[in-house]
N, C-alpha and C positions, 0 to 999 in steps of 0.2 A: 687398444682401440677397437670399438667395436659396434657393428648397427644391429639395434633389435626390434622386432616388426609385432607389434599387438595388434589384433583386431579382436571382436569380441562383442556380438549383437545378439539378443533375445533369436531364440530359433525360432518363432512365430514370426517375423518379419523376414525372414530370411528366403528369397523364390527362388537365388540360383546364388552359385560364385562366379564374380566376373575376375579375371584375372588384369593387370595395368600392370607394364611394365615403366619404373619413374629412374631415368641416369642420373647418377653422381657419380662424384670424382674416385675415382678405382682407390686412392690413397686412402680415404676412408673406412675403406673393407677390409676385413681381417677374415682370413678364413677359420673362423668360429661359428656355430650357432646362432643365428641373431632371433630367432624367436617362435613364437605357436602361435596357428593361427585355429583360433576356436571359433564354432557356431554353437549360439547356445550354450549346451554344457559336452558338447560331441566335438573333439579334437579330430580336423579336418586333415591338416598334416602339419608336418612341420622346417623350416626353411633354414635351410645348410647354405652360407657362402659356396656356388659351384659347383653345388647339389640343391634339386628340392625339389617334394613332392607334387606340391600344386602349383603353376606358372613353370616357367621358363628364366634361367639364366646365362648370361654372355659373360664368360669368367673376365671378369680384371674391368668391365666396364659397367654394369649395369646392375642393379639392386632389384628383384622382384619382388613385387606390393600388390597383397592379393586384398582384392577390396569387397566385401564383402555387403550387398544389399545395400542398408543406409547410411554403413557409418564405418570410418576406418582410422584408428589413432595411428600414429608413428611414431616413434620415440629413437631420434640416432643421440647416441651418446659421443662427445669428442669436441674439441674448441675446434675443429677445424669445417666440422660442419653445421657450426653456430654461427659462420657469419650469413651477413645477409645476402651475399651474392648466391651463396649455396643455397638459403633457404628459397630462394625466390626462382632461381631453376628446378628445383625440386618441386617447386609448385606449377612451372608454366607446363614441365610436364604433364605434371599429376590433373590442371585445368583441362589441357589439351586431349587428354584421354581418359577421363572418366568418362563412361553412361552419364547420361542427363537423370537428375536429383537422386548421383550420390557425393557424399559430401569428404573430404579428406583436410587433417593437422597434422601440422611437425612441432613436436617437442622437443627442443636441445639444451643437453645440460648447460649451464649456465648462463641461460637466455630463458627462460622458463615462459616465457608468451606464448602461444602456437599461434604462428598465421593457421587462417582458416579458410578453404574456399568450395563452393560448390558448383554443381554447373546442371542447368535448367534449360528450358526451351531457347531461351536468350544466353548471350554470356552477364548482362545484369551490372557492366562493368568490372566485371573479374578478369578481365585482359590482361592488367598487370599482375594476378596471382592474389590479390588481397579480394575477399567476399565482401559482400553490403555489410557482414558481422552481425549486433548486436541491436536492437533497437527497443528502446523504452521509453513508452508513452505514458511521460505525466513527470513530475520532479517532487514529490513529496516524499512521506515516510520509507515510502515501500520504495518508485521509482528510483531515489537517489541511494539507499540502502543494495536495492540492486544492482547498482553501478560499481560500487565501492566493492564490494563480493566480487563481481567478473575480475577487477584490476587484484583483489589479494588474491583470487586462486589463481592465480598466469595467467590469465587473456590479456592478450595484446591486439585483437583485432579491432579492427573498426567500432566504437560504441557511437551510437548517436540518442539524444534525448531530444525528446520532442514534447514543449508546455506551450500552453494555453497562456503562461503569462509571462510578462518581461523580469529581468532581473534576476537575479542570482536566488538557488532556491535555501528557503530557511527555515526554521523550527516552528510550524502550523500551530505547537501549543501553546504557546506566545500570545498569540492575534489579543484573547477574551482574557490574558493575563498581564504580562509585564508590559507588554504593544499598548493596550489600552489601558495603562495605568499614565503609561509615560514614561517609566525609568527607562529605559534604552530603544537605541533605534532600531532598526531591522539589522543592520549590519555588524551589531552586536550577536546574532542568532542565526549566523550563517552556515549551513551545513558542511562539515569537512569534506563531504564527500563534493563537493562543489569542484574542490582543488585536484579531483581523481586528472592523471597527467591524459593527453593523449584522446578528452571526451569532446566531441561534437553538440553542442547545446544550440538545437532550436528553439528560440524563446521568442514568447509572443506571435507563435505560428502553430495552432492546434491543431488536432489530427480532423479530418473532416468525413472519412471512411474508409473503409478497408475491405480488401480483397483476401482470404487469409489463402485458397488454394492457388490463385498465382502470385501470392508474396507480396504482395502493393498495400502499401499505407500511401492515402493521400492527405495532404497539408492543404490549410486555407489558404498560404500562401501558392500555392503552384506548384510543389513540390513532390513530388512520387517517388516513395522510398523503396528498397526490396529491401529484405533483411534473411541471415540464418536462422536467427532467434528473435522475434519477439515478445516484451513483455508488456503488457497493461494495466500501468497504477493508478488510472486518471483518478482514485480517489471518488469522493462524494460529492455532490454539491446543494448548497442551501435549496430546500423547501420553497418556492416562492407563493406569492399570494398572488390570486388576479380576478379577485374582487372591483365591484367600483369605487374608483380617485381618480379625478383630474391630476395631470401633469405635476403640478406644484405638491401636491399630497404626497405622491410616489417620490419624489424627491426626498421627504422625508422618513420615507419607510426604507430602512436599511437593514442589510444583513451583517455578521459577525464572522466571517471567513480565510480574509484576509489581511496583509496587513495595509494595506490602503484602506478596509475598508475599515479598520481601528481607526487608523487616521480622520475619517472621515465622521463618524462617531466621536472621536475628540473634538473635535472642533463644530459638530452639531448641537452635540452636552454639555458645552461651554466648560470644558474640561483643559482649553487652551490660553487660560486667562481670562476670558469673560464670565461674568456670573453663572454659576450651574444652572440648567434649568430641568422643565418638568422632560421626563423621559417615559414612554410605555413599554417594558419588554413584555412582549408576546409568544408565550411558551412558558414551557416545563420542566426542559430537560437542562441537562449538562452547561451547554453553551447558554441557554438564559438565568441559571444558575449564577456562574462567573460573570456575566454582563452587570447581571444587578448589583453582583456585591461590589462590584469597582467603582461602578457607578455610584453607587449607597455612599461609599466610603469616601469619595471624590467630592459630597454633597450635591447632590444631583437630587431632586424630588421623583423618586422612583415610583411604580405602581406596576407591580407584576400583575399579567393577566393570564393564567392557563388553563389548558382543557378542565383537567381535573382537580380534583382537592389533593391528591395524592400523587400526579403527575410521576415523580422519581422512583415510585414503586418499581415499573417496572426493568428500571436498570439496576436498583441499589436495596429492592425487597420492600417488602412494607413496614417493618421498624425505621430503617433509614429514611424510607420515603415520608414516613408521618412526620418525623423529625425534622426533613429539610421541608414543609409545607408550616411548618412552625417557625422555623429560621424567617420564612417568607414574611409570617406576621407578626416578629416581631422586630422585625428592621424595613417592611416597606408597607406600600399598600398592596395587598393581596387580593385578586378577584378568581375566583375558582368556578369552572363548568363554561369557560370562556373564549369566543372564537371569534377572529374579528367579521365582521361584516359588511361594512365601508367604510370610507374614510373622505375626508377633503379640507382643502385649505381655507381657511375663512378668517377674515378680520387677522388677521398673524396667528393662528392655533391652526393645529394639527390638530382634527378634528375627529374622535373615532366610533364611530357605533360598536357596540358590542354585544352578540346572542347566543345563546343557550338554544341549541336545537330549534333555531328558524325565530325565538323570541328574543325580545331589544330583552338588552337587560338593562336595570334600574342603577346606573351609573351615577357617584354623588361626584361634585366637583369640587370640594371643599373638605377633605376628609383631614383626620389622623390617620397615625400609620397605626395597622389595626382594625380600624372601622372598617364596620362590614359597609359596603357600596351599595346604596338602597332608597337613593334621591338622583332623581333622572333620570337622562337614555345614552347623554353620549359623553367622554373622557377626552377634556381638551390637551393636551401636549406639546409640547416643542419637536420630539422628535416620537419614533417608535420605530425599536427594534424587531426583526421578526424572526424567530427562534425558534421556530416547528419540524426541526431538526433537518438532516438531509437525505440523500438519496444515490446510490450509486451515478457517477457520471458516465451510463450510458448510450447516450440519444444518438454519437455519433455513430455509433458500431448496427442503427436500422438498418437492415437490410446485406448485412453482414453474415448476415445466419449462424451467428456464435449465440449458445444458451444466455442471454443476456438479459432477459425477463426480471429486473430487483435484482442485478448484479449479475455478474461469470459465474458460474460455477465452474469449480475446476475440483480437481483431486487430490488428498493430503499430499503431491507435493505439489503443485499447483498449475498441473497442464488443465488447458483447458479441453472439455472432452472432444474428442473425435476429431481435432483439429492441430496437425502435429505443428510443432514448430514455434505454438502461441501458448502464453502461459499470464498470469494474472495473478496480482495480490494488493494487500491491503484495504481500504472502505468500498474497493470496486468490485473484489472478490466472495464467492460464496462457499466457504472449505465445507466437501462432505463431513462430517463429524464420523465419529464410530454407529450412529444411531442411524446412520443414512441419510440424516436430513442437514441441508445446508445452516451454515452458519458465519454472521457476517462478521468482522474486526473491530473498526468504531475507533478506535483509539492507537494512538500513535506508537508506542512500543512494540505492539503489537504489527504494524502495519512495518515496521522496521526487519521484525523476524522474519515475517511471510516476502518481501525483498528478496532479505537473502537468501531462503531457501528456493526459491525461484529462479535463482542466478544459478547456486549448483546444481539445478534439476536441468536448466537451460544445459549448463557445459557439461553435463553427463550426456543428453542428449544427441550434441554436441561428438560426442567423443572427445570429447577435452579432459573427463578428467576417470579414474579407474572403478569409481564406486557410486553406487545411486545413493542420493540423500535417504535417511528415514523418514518413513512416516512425519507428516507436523503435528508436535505436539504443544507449542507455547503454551502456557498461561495467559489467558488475556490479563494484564497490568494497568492502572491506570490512577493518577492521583485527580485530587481537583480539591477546590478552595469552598465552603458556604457561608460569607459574612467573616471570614478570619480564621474559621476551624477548618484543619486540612482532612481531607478523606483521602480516603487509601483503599483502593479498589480491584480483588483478588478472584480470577474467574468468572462467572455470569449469575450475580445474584437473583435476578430479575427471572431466570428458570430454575431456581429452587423448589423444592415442593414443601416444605417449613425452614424455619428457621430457629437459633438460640444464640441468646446472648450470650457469649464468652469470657466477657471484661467489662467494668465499668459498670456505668447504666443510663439506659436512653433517655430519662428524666433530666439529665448532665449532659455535656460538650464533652464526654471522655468515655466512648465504650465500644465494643468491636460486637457483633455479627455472625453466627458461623451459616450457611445457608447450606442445606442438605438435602439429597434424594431419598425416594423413597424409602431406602434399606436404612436411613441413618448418619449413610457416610456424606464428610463433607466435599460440599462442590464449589463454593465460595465463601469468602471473608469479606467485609466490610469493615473496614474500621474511621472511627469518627475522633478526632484528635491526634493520641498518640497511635505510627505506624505500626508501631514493634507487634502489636498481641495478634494482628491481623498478618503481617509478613513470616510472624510466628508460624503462622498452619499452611505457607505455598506446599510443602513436600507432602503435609496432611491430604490436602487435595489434590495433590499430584496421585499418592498413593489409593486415595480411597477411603483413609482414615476417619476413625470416631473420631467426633470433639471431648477434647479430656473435660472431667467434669469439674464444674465450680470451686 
């Protein structure tokens, strides 16, 4: 049996050693070696049961723990000081005598959780030895992805989650797909990470600000959090319009977000047993992409309206982009160079004007699908969705003084700069790239990664765990549907500097994409149909590689 004592902090952080003496039970101590205590990469000394270099020991009663600047692991080995009485005197000590913001865990074999506790101006509620923990703002890809990671790498401290919306959180790719088709409910698409044991879920109580130097998150509800670790996934949120509509208009302009707001969308599009009716999506991208076609397919009189002619280019390149602006005309009505400009209710229509650079455009009301739109000004509707993509959910974090300008920036592992403690990932985050410039997530797998590497940058931080994460490097990944033909989506097409078709051919429903920089090598795949030719080159783009040729 035997206790071994690791500490081990960057020497740049390091302004002095404080020494803390923490009692346990003398039956646990073996007169062995229990461990090295380093700074940086400079071994400071090393600590003998009833000998040792730096601190002070009281043979047979007392364990010396040299705690160094921010951050000190512990690791005793033995069932006998795994349970929790031990661990919890080992902490009231360790609370009662540390300097204010250093922070101290116990690792024990066969309990592998570390309580965690710190101690600040306040005690913050660590009177009984347990810290505020873990806290993550937001329940989607990245947020609950983060949760799940703290519980598999042993944390056991306090996590608490804090969303903006009620209920249980679920799979966000759903909402513009299977949600708004109808095959299953939400509860079919519930995330595992939901069932993580031991998690506090604020639901339906959003963050309202934050304090990041003295540790304060506050809740709409009343609630003021402290936390060890902070993470923020609040995610993106719909584009809005605030254009002029009376009351009743707005009512019919909806977004595609959530899954209420599918729900809400079904039963607008008469998608719930009443006759289909006419529908506007407004946009370009992705999410008006999958709107239309469920809609199309559901029979719904569709009429896509977006910026450009080519809108998709800039996520899927301009072969793909041509291609799904062709999808557009030849399964809905298609209006191109288009932005809405008011809207209102009259006589039962949703009533829309719509302009091209400050001019009504010449809107027909009686079209096929195909006709070009070139009799009238305004596009009567049942509903209209608006699809102008979204936006980092930062409004709450004003006055926060976190780089928050179009998202966090934070760092390939995803601290947020110059602000310890807080860290950030997924649609709300900005990862320096290699290039130096920020770059944002957008899509769900993606935002799943950036989670979890957030969680083990957190408990390295932490002192929780023995090694810093690498560098992020994911792929961004991502599928989607156009009218029945799946895409499959490999890196950032959309900043390629040409591109080559690989497979197939864009003339047909069946061809892949290679998207490349300027030397050549590939940087993205697109493929349109089958996945395989495009999943084919993830290591090509990983590596750098040429496209093989035809």
């Amino acid at each position: 049996m035997r206790t071994v004592l690791v500490v081990v902090v960057p020497a740049v952080v390091v302004p002095a050693v404080v020494v803390v003496a923490v009692v346990v039970p003398a039956a646990v101590v073996s007169a062995v070696v229990v461990g090295t205590v380093v700074v940086g990469t400079v071994v400071v000394g090393t600590v003998v049961v009833g000998t040792v270099v730096v601190g002070t020991v009281v043979v047979g009663t007392v364990v010396v723990v040299v705690v160094v600047c921010h951050r000190v692991l512990l690791v005793w080995s033995g069932s006998s000081v795994a349970t929790g009485a031990s661990r919890l005197a080992i902490h009231a000590v360790a609370t009662a005598t540390l300097p204010a913001g250093l922070r101290c865990c116990v690792v024990c074999e066969g309990t592998p959780y570390p309580y965690n506790t710190q101690k600040s101006g306040d005690d913050m509620g660590r009177g009984q030895g347990h810290g505020p923990g873990v806290v993550v703002v937001g329940a989607g890809a990245a947020g609950t992805a983060a949760v799940g990671t703290l519980r598999a790498q042993g944390y056991d401290g306090a996590i608490t989650v804090v969303t903006a919306e009620p209920g249980t959180p679920y799979n966000r790719t759903t909402v513009s797909k299977g949600l708004l088709k109808g095959q299953f409910g939400v509860d079919a698409v519930v995330l595992p990470e939901a069932a993580t044991p031991g998690v506090v879920w604020r639901e339906n109580d959003p963050a309202i600000s934050l304090d990041p130097a003295g540790r304060r998150l506050n809740l709409a509800g009343g609630v003021e959090l402290g936390w060890d670790a902070l993470i923020i996934a609040t995610g993106a949120a719909p584009r809005t319009w605030a254009g002029p509509a009376g009351p009743a208009a707005r009512e019919r302009i909806v977004t595609v977000h959530t899954a209420p707001d599918a729900h809400r969308l079904r039963a607008l599009a008469g998608l719930t047993g009443s006759p289909a009716r006419r529908v506007a999506v407004l946009g370009g991208g992705i999410i008006a992409l999958e709107v239309a076609g469920v809609l199309h397919a559901a029979g719904a009189e569709v009429t896509v309206a977006s910026r450009t002619p080519t809108s998709m280019t800039r996520h899927l390149g301009p072969t793909v982009g041509t291609w799904v602006a062709g999808q557009h005309d030849r399964h809905v009505r298609h209006v191109t160079g288009a932005s809405l400009a008011r809207a209102a209710w009259t006589d039962g229509d949703l009533r829309l004007e719509l302009t091209d650079d400050g001019q009504v455009l010449d809107v027909g009301q009686s079209l096929d699908v195909g006709q070009s739109l070139d009799v009238g000004q305004v596009l009567d509707v049942d509903v209209a969705v608006l699809a102008y993509g979204t936006e980092p959910a930062t409004a709450w974090l004003a006055g926060s003084g976190l780089p928050a300008t179009g998202g966090i920036t934070v760092d390939d592992r995803f601290r947020v700069h110059h602000t310890p403690g807080v860290y950030a990932a997924g649609d709300v985050a900005r990862v320096l790239g290699p290039d130096g410039l920020p770059r944002s997530g957008g899509h769900w797998a993606l935002a799943v990664e950036q989670g979890r590497h957030a969680a083990r940058t957190a408990l390295f931080d932490l002192g929780m765990t023995p090694a810093e994460p690498d560098p992020f490097d994911a792929l961004p990944t991502f599928t989607s549907d156009a009218y029945g033909t799946r895409l499959t989506v490999i890196g950032h097409p959309g900043g390629a500097a040409t591109e080559t078709v690989v497979d197939g051919d864009p003339a047909t429903d069946a061809f892949t994409v290679a998207g490349l920089d300027p030397a050549g090598a590939v940087v993205s795949a697109v493929g349109v149909g089958p996945a395989l030719p495009a999943l084919r080159l993830r290591e090509t783009i990983r590596t750098g590689g040429q496209p093989a040729s035809r």
